[in-house]
C-alpha positions in Angstrom: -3.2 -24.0 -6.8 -2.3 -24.2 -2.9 -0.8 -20.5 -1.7 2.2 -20.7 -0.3 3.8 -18.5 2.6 6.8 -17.6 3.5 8.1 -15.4 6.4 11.4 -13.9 7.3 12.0 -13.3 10.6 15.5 -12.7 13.0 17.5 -15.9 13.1 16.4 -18.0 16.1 19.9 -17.6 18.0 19.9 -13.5 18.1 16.3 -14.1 19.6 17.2 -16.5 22.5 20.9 -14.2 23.2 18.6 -11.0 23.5 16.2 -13.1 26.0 18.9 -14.4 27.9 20.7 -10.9 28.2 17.5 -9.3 29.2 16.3 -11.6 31.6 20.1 -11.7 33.2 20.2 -7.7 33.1 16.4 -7.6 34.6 17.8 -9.7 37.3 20.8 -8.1 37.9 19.4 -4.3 38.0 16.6 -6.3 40.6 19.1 -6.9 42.7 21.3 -3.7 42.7 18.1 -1.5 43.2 17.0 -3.7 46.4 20.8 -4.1 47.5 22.1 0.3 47.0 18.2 2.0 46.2 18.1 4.6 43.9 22.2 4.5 42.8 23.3 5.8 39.4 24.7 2.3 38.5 21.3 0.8 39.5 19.1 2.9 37.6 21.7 2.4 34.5 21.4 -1.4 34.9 17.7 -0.6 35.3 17.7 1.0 31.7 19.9 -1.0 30.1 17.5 -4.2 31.3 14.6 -2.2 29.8 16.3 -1.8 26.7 16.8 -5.2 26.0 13.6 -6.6 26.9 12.1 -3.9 24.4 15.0 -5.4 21.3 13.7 -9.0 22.8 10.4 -7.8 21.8 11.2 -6.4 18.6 13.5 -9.7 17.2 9.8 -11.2 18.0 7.4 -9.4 16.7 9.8 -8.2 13.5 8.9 -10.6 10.1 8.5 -9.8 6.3 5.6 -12.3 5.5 5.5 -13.0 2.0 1.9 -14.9 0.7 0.1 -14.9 -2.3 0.0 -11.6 -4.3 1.1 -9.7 -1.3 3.9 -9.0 1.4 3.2 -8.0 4.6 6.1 -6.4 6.7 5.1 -6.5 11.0 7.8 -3.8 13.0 7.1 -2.9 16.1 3.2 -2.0 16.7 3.2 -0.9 12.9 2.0 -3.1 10.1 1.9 -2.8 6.4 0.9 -4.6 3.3 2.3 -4.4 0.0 0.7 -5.8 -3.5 2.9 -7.6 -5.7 2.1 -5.8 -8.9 2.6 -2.4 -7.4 6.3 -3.2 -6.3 9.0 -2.0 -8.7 12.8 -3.2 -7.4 13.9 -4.7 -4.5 17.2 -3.0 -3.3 19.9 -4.1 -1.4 22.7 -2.1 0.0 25.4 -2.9 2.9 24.6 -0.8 5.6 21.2 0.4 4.7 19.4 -3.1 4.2 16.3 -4.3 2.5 13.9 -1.9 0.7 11.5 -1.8 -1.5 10.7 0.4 -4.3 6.9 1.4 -5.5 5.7 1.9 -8.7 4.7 5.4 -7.9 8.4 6.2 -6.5 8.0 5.6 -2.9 10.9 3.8 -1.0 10.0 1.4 1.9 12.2 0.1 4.4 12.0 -3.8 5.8 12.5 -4.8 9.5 16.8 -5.9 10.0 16.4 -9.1 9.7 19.8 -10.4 9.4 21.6 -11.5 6.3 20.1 -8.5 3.7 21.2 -10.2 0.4 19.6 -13.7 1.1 16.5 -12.2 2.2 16.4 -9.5 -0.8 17.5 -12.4 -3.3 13.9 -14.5 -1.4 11.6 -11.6 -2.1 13.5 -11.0 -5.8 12.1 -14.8 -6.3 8.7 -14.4 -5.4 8.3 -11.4 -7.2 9.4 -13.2 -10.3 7.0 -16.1 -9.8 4.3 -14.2 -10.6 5.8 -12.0 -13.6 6.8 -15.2 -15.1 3.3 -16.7 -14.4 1.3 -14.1 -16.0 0.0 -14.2 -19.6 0.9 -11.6 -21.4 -2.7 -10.1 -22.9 -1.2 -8.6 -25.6 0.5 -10.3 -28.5 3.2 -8.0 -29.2 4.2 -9.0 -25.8 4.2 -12.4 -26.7 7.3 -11.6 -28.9 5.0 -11.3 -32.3 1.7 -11.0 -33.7 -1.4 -13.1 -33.3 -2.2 -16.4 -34.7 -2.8 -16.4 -38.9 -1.3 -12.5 -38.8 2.3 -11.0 -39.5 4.0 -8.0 -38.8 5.3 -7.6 -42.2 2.1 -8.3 -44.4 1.2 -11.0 -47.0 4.7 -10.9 -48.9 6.8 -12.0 -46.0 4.7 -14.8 -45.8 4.7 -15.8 -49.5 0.7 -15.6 -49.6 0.2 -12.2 -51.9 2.3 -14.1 -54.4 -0.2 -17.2 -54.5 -2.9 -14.9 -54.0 -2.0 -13.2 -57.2 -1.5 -15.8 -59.2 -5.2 -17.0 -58.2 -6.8 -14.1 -58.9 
């Protein structure tokens, strides 16, 4: 069975217009500083420059891999990684995003990666690949009792009565 991977990352687009603003604010703050020195409206291009640079960096490095039996969610310098079986629900909710909720109760929030329900309904599906793959161990979660037994005993499935008539 080959193992498959899937990563969710910022849409290409948002990652080149956050370059292109950064690079064309880096520029421009260049220039003002060399042109008026230490000016407020330098030093505020300045920061705004650095600011987008550091998003740049973030829509890069920001990506909810999902492989195997586990999901592995890269922010920032921070990464984390998540088992399959111990994930409860995955919740969606305008305005807050993508989380996910552990079996022991603890919430954990994924990287904005644009588009919440798409990517919540992508990680719904791959936790549902391997609850429908597993065998259930135990026959009464099979939906019944094991081969050549019953839940309701020999007259429900009309052996006591040839039984008896043997004996």
């Amino acid at each position: 069975m080959s193992e498959t991977t899937q990563t969710l990352r910022k849409p290409i687009w948002l990652t080149l217009l956050l370059a292109v603003l950064a690079a064309a604010t880096s520029y421009g703050a260049v220039r003002l500083l060399g042109l008026l020195g230490r000016d407020p409206v330098a030093l505020m291009a300045a920061g705004v420059a650095f600011l987008l640079l550091v998003a740049t960096l973030d829509a890069l490095v920001a990506r909810v891999t999902l492989r195997g039996d586990e999901i592995s969610i890269t922010r920032g310098l921070r990464h984390r990684r998540f088992y399959r079986g111990h994930i409860a629900t995955v919740g969606w909710k305008a305005g807050e995003g993508v989380s996910l909720e552990l079996d022991d109760g603890l919430r954990v929030e994924l990287p904005e990666l644009g588009r919440g329900r798409a990517r919540a309904a992508a990680i719904r599906v791959w936790l549902d690949e391997a609850r429908s793959a597993e065998p259930a161990s135990d026959p009464e979660e099979q939906g019944g009792a094991a081969p050549g037994e019953s839940d309701a005993g020999p007259e429900a499935t009309g052996r006591g009565a040839a039984d008896s008539e043997r004996g």
